[in-house]
DSSP file (Angstrom, degrees, kcal/mol; ACC not computed):
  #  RESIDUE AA STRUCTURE BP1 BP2  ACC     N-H-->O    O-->H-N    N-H-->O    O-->H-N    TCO  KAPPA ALPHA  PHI   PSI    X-CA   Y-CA   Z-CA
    1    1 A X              0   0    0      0, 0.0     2,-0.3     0, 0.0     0, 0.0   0.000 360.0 360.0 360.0 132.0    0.0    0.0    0.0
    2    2 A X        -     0   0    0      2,-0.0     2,-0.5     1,-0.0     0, 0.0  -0.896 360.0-153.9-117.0 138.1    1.2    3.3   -1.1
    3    3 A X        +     0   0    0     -2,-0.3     2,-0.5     2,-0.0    -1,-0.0  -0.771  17.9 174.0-102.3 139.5    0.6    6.4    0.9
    4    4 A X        +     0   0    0     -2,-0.5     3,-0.1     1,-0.1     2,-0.1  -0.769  11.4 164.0-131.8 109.2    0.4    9.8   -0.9
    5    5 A X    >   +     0   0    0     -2,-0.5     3,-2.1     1,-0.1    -1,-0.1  -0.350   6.1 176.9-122.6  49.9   -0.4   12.8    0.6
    6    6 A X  T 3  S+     0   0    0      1,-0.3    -1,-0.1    -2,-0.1    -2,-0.0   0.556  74.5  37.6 -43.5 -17.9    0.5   15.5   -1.4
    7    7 A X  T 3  S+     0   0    0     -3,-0.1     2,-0.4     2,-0.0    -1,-0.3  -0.123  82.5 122.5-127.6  61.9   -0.6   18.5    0.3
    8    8 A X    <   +     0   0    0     -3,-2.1     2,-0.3    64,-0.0    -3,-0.1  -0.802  30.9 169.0-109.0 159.4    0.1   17.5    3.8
    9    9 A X        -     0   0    0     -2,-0.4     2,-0.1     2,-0.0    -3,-0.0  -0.801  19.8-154.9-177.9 118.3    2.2   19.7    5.4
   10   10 A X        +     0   0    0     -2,-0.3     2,-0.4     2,-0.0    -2,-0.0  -0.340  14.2 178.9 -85.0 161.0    3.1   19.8    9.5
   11   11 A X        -     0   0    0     -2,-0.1     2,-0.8     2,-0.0    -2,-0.0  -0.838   9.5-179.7-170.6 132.0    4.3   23.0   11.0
   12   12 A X        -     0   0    0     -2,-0.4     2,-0.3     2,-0.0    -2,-0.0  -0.986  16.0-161.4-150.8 102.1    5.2   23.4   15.1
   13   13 A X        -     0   0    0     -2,-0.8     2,-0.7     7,-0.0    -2,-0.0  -0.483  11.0-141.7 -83.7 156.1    6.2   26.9   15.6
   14   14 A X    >   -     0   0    0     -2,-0.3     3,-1.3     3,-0.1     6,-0.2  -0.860  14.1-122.8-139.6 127.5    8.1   27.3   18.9
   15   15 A X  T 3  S+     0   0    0     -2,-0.7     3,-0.1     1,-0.2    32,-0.1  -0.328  81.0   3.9 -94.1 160.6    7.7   29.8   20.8
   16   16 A X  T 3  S+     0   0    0      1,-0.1     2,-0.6    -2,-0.1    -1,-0.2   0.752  89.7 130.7  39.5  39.7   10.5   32.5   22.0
   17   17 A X    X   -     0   0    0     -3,-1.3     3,-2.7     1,-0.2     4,-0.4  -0.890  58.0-139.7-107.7 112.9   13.2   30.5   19.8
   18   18 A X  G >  S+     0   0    0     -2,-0.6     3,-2.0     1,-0.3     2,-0.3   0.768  94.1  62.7 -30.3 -82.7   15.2   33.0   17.6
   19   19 A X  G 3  S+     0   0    0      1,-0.3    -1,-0.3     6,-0.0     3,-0.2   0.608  78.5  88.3 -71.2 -10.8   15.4   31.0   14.4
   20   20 A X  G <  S-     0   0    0     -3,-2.7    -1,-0.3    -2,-0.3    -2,-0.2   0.797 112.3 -63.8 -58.7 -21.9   11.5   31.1   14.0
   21   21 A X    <>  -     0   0    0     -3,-2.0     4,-2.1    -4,-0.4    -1,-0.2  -0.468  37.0-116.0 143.6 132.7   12.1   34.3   12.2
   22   22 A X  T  4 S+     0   0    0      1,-0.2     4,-0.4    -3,-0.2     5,-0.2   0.859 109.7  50.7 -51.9 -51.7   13.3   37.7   12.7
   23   23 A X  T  > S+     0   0    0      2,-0.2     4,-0.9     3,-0.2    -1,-0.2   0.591 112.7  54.7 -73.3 -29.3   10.4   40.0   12.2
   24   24 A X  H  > S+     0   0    0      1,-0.2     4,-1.5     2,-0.2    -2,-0.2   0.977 109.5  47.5 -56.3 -80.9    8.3   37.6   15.0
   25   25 A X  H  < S+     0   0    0     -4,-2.1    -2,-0.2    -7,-0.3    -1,-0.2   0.358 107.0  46.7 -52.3  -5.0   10.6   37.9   17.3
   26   26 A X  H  4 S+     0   0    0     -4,-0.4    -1,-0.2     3,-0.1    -2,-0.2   0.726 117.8  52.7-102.1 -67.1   11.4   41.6   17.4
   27   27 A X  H  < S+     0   0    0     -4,-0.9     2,-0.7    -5,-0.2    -2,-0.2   0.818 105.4  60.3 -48.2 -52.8    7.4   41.9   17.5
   28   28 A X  S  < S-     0   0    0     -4,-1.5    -1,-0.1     1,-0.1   -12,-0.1  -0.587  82.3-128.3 -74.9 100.8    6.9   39.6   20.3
   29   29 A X        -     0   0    0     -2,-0.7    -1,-0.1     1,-0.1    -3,-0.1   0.218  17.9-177.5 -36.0 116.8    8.3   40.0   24.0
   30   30 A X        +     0   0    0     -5,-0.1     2,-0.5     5,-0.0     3,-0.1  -0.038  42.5 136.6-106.6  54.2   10.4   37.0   25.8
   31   31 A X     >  -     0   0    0      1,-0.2     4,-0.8     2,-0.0    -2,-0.0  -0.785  54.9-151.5 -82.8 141.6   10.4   39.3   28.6
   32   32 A X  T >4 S+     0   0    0     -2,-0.5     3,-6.7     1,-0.2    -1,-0.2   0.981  92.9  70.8 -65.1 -58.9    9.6   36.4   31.1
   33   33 A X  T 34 S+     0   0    0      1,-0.3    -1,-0.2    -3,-0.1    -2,-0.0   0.660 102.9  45.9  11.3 -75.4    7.7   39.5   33.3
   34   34 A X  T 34 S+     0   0    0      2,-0.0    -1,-0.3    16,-0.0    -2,-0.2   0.615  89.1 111.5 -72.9  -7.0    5.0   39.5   30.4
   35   35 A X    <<  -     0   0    0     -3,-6.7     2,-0.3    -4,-0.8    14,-0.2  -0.283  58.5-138.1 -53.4 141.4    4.4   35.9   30.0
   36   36 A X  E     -A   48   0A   0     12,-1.4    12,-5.6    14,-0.1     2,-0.6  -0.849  25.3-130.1-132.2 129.6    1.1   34.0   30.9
   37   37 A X  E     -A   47   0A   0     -2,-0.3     2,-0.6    10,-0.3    10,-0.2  -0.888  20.1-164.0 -87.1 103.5    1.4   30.4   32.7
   38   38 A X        -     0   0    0      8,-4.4     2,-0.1    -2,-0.6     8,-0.1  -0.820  11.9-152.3-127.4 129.5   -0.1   27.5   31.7
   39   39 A X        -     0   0    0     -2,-0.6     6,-0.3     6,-0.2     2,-0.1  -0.150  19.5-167.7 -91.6 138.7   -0.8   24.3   33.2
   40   40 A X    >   -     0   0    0      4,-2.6     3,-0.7     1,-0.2    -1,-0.1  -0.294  39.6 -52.5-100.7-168.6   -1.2   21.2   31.1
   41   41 A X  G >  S+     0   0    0      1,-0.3     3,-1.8     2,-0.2     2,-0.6   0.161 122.0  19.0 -71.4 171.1   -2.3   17.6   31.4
   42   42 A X  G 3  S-     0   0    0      1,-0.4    -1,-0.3    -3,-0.1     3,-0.1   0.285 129.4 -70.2  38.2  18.0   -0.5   15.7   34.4
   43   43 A X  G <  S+     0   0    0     -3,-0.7    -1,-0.4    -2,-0.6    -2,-0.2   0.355  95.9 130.6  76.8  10.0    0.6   18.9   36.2
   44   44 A X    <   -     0   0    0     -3,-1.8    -4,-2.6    -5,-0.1    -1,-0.4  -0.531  36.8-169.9 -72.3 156.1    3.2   20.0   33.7
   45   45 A X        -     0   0    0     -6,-0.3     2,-0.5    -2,-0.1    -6,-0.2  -0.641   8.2-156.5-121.7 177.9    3.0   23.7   32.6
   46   46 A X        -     0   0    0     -2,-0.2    -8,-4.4    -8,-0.1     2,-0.4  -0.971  28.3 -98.9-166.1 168.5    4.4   26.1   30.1
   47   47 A X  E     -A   37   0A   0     -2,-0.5     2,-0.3   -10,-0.2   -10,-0.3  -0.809  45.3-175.3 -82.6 119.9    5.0   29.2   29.3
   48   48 A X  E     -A   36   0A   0    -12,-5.6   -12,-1.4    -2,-0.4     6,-0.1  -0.818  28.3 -96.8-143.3 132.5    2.3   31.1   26.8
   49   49 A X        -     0   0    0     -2,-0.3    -1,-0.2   -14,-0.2     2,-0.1   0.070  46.0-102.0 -37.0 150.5    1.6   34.2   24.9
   50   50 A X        -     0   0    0      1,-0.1     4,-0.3   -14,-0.0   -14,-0.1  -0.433  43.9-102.6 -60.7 168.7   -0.7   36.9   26.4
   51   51 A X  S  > S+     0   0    0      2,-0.2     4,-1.9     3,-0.2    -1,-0.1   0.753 116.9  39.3 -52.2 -68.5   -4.0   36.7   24.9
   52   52 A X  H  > S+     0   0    0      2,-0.2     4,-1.9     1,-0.2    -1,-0.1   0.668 118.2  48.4 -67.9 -32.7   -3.7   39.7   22.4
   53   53 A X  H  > S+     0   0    0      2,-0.2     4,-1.0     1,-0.1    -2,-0.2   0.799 109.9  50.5 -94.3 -14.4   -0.3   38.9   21.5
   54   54 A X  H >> S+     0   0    0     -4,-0.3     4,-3.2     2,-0.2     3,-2.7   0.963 114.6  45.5 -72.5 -60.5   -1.2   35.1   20.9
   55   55 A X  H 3X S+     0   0    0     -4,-1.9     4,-2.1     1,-0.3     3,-0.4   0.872 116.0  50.4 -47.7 -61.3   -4.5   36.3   18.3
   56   56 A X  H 3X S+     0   0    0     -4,-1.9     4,-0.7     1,-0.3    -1,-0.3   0.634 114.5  37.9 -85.7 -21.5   -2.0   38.7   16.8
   57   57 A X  H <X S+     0   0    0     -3,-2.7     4,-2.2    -4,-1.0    -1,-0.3   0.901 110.3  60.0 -85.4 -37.9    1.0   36.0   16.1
   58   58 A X  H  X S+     0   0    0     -4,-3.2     4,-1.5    -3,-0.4    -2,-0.2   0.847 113.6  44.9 -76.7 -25.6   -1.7   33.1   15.1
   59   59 A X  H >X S+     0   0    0     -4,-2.1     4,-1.5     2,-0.2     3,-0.9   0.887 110.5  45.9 -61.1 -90.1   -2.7   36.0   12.1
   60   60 A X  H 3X S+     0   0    0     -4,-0.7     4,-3.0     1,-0.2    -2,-0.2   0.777 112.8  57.5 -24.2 -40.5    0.3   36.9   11.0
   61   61 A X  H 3X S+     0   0    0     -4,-2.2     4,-3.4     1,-0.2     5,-0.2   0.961 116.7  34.4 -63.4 -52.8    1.2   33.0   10.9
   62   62 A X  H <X S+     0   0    0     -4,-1.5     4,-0.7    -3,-0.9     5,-0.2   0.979 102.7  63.1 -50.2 -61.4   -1.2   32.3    8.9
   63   63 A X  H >X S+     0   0    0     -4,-1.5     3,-5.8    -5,-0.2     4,-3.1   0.960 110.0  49.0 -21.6 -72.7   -1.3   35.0    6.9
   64   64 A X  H 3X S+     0   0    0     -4,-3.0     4,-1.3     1,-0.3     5,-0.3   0.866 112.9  49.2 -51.6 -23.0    2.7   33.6    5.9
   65   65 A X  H 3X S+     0   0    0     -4,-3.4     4,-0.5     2,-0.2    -1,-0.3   0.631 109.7  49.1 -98.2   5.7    1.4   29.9    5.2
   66   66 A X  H << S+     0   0    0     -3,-5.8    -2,-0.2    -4,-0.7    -1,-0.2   0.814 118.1  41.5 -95.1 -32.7   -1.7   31.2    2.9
   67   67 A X  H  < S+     0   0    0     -4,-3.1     3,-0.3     1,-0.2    -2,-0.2   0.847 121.3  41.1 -83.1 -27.2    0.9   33.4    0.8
   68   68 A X  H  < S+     0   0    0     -4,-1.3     2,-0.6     1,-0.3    -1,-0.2   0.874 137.2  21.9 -95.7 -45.6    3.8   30.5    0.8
   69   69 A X  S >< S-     0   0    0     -4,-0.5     3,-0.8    -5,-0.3    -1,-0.3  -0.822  70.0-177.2-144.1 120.9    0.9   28.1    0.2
   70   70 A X  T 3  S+     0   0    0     -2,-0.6     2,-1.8     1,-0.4    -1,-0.2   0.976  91.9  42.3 -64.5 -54.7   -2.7   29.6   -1.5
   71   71 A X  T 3  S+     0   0    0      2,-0.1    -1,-0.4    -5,-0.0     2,-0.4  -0.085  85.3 114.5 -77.9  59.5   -4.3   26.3   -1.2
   72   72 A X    <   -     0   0    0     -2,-1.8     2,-0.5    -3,-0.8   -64,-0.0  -0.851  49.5-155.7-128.8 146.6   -3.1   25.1    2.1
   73   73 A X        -     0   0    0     -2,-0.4     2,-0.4    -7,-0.0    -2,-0.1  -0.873  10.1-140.5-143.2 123.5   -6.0   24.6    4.9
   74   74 A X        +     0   0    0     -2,-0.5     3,-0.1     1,-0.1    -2,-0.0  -0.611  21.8 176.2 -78.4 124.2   -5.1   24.8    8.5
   75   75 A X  S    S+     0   0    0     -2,-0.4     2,-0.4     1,-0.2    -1,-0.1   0.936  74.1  29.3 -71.2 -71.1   -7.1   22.1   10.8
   76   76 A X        +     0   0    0      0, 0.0     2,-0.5     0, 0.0    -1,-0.2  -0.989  59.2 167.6-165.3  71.4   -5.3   23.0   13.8
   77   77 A X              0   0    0     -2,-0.4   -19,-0.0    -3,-0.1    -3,-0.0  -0.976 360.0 360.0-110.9 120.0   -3.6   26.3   15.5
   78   78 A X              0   0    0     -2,-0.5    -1,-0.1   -20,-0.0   -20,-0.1   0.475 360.0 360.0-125.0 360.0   -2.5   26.6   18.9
Protein backbone atom coordinates (compact mmCIF):
# COMPACT_ATOMS: atom_id res chain seq x y z
CA UNK A 1 0.00 0.00 0.00
CA UNK A 2 1.17 3.29 -1.15
CA UNK A 3 0.58 6.45 0.94
CA UNK A 4 0.42 9.77 -0.86
CA UNK A 5 -0.37 12.78 0.57
CA UNK A 6 0.54 15.48 -1.44
CA UNK A 7 -0.62 18.54 0.30
CA UNK A 8 0.09 17.52 3.75
CA UNK A 9 2.23 19.69 5.43
CA UNK A 10 3.11 19.75 9.45
CA UNK A 11 4.27 23.00 11.02
CA UNK A 12 5.18 23.43 15.08
CA UNK A 13 6.19 26.93 15.63
CA UNK A 14 8.11 27.28 18.89
CA UNK A 15 7.69 29.85 20.76
CA UNK A 16 10.52 32.48 22.03
CA UNK A 17 13.19 30.52 19.81
CA UNK A 18 15.19 33.02 17.64
CA UNK A 19 15.37 31.02 14.38
CA UNK A 20 11.49 31.12 14.04
CA UNK A 21 12.06 34.32 12.24
CA UNK A 22 13.33 37.67 12.70
CA UNK A 23 10.41 40.01 12.19
CA UNK A 24 8.29 37.57 14.96
CA UNK A 25 10.62 37.90 17.30
CA UNK A 26 11.39 41.61 17.44
CA UNK A 27 7.40 41.88 17.46
CA UNK A 28 6.92 39.58 20.28
CA UNK A 29 8.31 40.01 23.99
CA UNK A 30 10.40 37.00 25.79
CA UNK A 31 10.39 39.28 28.57
CA UNK A 32 9.56 36.37 31.06
CA UNK A 33 7.71 39.48 33.27
CA UNK A 34 5.04 39.47 30.43
CA UNK A 35 4.38 35.94 30.02
CA UNK A 36 1.06 33.97 30.91
CA UNK A 37 1.43 30.35 32.69
CA UNK A 38 -0.15 27.49 31.65
CA UNK A 39 -0.77 24.34 33.16
CA UNK A 40 -1.17 21.17 31.06
CA UNK A 41 -2.32 17.58 31.44
CA UNK A 42 -0.54 15.68 34.42
CA UNK A 43 0.60 18.91 36.22
CA UNK A 44 3.25 20.03 33.72
CA UNK A 45 3.02 23.66 32.60
CA UNK A 46 4.38 26.13 30.12
CA UNK A 47 4.99 29.23 29.31
CA UNK A 48 2.32 31.12 26.79
CA UNK A 49 1.60 34.17 24.91
CA UNK A 50 -0.72 36.93 26.36
CA UNK A 51 -4.03 36.74 24.86
CA UNK A 52 -3.70 39.73 22.37
CA UNK A 53 -0.26 38.95 21.52
CA UNK A 54 -1.17 35.12 20.93
CA UNK A 55 -4.46 36.29 18.32
CA UNK A 56 -1.98 38.70 16.76
CA UNK A 57 0.99 36.03 16.15
CA UNK A 58 -1.72 33.13 15.13
CA UNK A 59 -2.70 36.01 12.07
CA UNK A 60 0.31 36.95 10.97
CA UNK A 61 1.25 32.98 10.93
CA UNK A 62 -1.20 32.25 8.91
CA UNK A 63 -1.34 35.02 6.95
CA UNK A 64 2.75 33.62 5.86
CA UNK A 65 1.40 29.95 5.25
CA UNK A 66 -1.67 31.19 2.91
CA UNK A 67 0.92 33.43 0.81
CA UNK A 68 3.80 30.48 0.80
CA UNK A 69 0.93 28.06 0.18
CA UNK A 70 -2.66 29.61 -1.48
CA UNK A 71 -4.25 26.27 -1.24
CA UNK A 72 -3.12 25.11 2.11
CA UNK A 73 -5.96 24.64 4.88
CA UNK A 74 -5.07 24.84 8.49
CA UNK A 75 -7.08 22.05 10.77
CA UNK A 76 -5.35 22.97 13.80
CA UNK A 77 -3.56 26.29 15.52
CA UNK A 78 -2.54 26.56 18.92
Amino acid sequence: MKLFMPNLVYFEPKAFEYPFGKELYEKFTKDEEKRKYKWERCGIGKYVYQKDDAVRLEEKIRGYIHKSFPNAEIQYFT
